[in-house]
C-alpha positions as CSV (number, residue, x, y, z in Angstrom):
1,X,13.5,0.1,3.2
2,X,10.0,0.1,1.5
3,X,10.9,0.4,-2.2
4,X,7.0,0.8,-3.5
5,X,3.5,0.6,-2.3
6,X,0.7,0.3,-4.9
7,X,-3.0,-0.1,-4.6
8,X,-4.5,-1.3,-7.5
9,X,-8.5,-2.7,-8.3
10,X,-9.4,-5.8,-9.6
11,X,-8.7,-4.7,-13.4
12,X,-4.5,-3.7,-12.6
13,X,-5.6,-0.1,-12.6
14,X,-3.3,1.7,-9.9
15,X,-5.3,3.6,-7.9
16,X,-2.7,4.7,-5.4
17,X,1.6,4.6,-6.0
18,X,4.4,5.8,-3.5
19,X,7.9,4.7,-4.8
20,X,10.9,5.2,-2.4
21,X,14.4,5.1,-4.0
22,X,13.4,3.4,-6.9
23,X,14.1,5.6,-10.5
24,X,12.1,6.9,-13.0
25,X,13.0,5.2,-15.7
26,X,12.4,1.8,-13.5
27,X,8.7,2.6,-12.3
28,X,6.7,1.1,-15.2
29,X,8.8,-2.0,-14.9
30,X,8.0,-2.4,-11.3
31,X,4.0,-1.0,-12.3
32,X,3.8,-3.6,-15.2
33,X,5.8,-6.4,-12.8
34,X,3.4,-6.4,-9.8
35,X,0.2,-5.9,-11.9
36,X,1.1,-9.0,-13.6
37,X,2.2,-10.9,-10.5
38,X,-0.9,-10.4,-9.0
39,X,-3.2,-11.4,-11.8
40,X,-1.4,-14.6,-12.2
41,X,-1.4,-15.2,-8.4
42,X,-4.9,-13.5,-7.0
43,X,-7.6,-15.0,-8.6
44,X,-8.8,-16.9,-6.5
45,X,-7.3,-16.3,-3.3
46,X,-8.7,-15.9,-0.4
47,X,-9.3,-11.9,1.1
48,X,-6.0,-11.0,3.3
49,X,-4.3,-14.0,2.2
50,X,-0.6,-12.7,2.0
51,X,1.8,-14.1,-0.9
52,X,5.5,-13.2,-0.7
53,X,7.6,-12.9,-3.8
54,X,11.3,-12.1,-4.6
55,X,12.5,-10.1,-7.7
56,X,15.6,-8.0,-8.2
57,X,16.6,-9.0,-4.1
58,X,13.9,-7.5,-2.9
59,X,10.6,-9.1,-1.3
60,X,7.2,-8.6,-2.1
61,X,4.2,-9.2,-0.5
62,X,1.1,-8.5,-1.8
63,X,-2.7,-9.6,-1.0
64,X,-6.2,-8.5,-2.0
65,X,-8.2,-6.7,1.0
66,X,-12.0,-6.6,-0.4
67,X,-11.8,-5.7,-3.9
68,X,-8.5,-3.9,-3.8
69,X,-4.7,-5.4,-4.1
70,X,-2.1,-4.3,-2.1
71,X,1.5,-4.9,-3.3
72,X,4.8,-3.6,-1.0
73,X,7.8,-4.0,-2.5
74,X,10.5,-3.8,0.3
75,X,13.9,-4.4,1.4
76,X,16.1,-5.6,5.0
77,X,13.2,-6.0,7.4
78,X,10.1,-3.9,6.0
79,X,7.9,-6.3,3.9
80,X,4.0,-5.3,5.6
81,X,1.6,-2.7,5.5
82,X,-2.3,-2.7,6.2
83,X,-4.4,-0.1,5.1
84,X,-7.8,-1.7,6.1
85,X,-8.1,0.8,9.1
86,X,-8.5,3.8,7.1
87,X,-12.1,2.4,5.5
88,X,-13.3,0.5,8.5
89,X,-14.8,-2.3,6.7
90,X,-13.4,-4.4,3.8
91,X,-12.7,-1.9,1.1
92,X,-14.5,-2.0,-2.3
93,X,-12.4,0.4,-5.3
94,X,-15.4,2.2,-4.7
95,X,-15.2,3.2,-1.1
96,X,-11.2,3.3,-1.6
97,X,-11.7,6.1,-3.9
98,X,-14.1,7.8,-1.2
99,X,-11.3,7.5,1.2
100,X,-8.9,8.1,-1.2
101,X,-7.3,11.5,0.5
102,X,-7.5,9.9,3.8
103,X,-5.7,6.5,2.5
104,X,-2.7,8.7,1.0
105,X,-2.1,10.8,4.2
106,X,-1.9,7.7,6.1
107,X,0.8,6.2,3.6
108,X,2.7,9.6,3.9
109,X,2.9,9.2,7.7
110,X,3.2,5.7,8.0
111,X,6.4,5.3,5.5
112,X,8.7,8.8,4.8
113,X,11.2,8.3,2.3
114,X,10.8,4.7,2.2
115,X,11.2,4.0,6.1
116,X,8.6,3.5,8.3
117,X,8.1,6.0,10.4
118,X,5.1,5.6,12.1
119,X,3.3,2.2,13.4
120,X,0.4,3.0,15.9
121,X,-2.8,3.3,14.4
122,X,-4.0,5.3,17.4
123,X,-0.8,8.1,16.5
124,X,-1.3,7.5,12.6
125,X,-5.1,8.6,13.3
126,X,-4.3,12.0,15.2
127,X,-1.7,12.8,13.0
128,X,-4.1,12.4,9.7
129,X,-7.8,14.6,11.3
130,X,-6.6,17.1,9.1
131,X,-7.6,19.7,12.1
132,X,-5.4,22.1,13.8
133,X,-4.1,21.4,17.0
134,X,-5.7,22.6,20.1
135,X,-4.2,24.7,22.4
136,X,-4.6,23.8,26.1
């Protein structure tokens, strides 16, 4: 199960959140948790270098993708997301807030309730056009 996905810029402002499962009164925690991990851990790296973490008996995996961090916090098999897709080029904090609708949507169809439900980007794409469908 995917417990949490933030997006956050270079500063640990979180741009985007979904939590799955995880309470209330435990979301700052994992906020404060993640920021932190990934300013002790991300200067420096590379861009789409992936670090893994454990906390709690969960994994986390978390990477910077142009000037945006990605952390997932997940459980059993799901670990990975990638969002690059949805801004065509390495993101900047200030094209991810451009795409910032379109980013969500695809987060919403890619993991419900914490599962993920779907995984082709050519599906994820049709589902997210924000057009009705056409009747033959």
């Amino acid at each position: 199960m995917i417990l949490a996905v933030l997006f956050a810029n270079s500063d640990g402002n979180i741009l985007v959140e979904r939590f799955h499962g995880v309470p209330a009164e435990e979301r700052l925690h994992w906020r404060s948790f993640l920021v932190k991990l990934g300013s002790e851990n991300l200067k420096g790296s590379k861009n789409e270098e992936l670090h893994v973490a454990s906390h709690k008996s969960v994994s986390i995996v978390y990477t910077t993708v142009g000037d945006v961090c990605l952390y997932i916090v997940g459980k059993d098999e799901y670990d990975e997301l990638a969002f690059k897709d949805v801004c065509a080029k390495p993101p900047t904090e200030r094209l991810f807030l451009d795409k910032y609708g379109r980013i969500c949507l695809c987060l919403d169809e890619i993991v419900w309730k914490g599962l993920l439900e779907n995984t082709e980007k050519d599906r994820v794409r049709r589902l997210i056009r924000l057009k009705p469908p056409v009747e033959p």
